[in-house]
C-alpha positions as CSV (number, residue, x, y, z in Angstrom):
1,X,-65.7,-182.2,41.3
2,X,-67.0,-180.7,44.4
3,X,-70.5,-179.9,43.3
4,X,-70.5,-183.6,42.4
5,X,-69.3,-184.6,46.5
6,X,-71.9,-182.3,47.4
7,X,-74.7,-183.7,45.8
8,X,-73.9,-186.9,47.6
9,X,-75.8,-188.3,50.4
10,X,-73.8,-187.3,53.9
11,X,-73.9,-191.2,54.3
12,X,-72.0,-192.0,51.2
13,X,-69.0,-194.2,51.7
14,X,-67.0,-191.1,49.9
15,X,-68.4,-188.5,51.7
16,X,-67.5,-190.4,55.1
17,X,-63.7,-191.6,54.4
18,X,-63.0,-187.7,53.1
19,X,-64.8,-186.2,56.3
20,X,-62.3,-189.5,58.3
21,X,-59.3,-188.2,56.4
22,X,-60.3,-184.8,57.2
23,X,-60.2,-185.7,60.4
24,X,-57.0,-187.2,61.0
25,X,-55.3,-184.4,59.1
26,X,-56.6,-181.9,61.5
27,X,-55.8,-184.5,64.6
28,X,-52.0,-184.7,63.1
29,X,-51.3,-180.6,63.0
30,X,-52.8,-180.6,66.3
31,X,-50.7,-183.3,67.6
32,X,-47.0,-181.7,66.1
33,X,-48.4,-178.0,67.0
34,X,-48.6,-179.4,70.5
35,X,-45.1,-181.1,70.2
36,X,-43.1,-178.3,68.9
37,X,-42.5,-175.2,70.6
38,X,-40.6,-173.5,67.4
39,X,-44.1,-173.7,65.7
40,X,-46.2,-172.5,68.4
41,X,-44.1,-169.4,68.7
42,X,-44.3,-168.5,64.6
43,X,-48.0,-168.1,65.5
């Protein structure tokens, strides 16, 4: 399945909502790793 995503164009509708979703993932651990004290200190 992934060497099928990578043969997409970079300006595939796909290719863009998983690189979005990506995205927000990232933004969201960022978000609670900033929030919570208990995680930043397992780290």
């Amino acid at each position: 399945m992934l060497k099928r995503l990578n043969s997409y164009s970079r300006h595939h509708p796909l290719h863009l909502a998983l690189r979005e979703l990506g995205r927000t993932v990232r933004t969201e651990f960022l978000l609670r790793y900033m929030d919570d004290q208990d995680l930043r200190w397992a780290h």
